[in-house]
C-alpha positions in Angstrom: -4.2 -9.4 -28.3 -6.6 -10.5 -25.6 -8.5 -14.1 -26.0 -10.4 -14.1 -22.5 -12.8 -16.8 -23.6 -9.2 -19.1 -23.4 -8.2 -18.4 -19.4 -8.4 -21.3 -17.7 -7.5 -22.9 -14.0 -3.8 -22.9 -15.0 -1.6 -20.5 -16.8 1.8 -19.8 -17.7 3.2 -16.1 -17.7 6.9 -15.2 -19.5 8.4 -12.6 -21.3 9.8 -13.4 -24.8 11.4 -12.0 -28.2 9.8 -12.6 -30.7 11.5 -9.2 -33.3 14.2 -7.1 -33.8 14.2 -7.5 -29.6 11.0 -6.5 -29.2 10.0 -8.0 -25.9 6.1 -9.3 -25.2 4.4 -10.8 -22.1 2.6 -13.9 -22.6 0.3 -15.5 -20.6 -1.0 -19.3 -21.6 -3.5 -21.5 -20.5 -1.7 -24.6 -19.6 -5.0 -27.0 -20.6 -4.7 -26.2 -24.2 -1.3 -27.6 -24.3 0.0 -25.3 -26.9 -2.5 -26.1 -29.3 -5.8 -24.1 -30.6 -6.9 -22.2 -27.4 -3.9 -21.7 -25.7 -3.0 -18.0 -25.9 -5.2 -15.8 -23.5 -3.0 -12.9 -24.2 0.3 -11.3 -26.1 1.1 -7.7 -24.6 3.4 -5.7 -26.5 6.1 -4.8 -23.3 6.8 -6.5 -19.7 5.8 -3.6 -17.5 3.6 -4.8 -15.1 1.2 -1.8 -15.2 0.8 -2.4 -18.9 -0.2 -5.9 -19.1 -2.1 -5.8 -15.7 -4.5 -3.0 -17.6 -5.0 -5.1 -20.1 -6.0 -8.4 -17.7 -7.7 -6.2 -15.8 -10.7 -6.1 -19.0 -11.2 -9.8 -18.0 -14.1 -10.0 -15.5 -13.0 -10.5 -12.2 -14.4 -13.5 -11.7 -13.5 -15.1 -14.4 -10.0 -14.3 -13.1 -10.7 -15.3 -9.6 -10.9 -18.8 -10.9 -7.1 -19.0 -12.0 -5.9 -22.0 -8.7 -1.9 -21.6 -10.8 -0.1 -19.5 -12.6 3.9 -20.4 -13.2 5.9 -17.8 -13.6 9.9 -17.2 -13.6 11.4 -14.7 -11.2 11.0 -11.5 -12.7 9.5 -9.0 -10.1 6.9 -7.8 -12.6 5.7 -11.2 -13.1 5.1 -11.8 -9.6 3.6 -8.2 -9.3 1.0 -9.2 -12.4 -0.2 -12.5 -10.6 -0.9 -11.0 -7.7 -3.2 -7.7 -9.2 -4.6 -10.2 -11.4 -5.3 -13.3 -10.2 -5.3 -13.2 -6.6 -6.9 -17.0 -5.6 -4.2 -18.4 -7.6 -1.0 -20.3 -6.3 2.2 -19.4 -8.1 4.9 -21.0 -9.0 8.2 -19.9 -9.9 10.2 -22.1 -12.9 14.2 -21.7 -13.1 
């Protein structure tokens, strides 16, 4: 599921389980504050080449206008904020 018209200035990025272990990547827009709007996308996986393909069908500039993403520690995390939104300051959550 991709929602572009719901990326904002400030996201969250984090892996989760949401069945039968299944894991997903999803990345929020912090603004919405959980509520209608908030999703920008749900990939099915966390490999980094997977979710960045499918981030990668959200204009660049629109994705150039990300200032934040916080993300945990994971390597493929990082990797994905990077790729995709370059401008933005990360920061890592415990």
């Amino acid at each position: 599921m991709l929602y572009p018209e719901n990326l904002g200035e400030q996201l969250s990025i984090d892996e989760t389980s949401l069945s039968h272990g299944e894991l997903y990547t999803i990345l929020i827009n912090k603004a919405a504050k959980g509520k209608k709007g908030a999703i920008v996308t749900i990939v099915a996986g966390t490999k980094a080449e997977t979710v960045i393909s499918v981030l990668k069908k959200i204009p660049e500039r629109a994705r150039k206008k990300v200032t934040e993403v916080t993300l945990d520690r994971a390597g493929n995390m990082e990797l994905i904020c990077k790729r995709c939104f370059p401008q933005a300051n990360r920061f890592q959550s415990i």
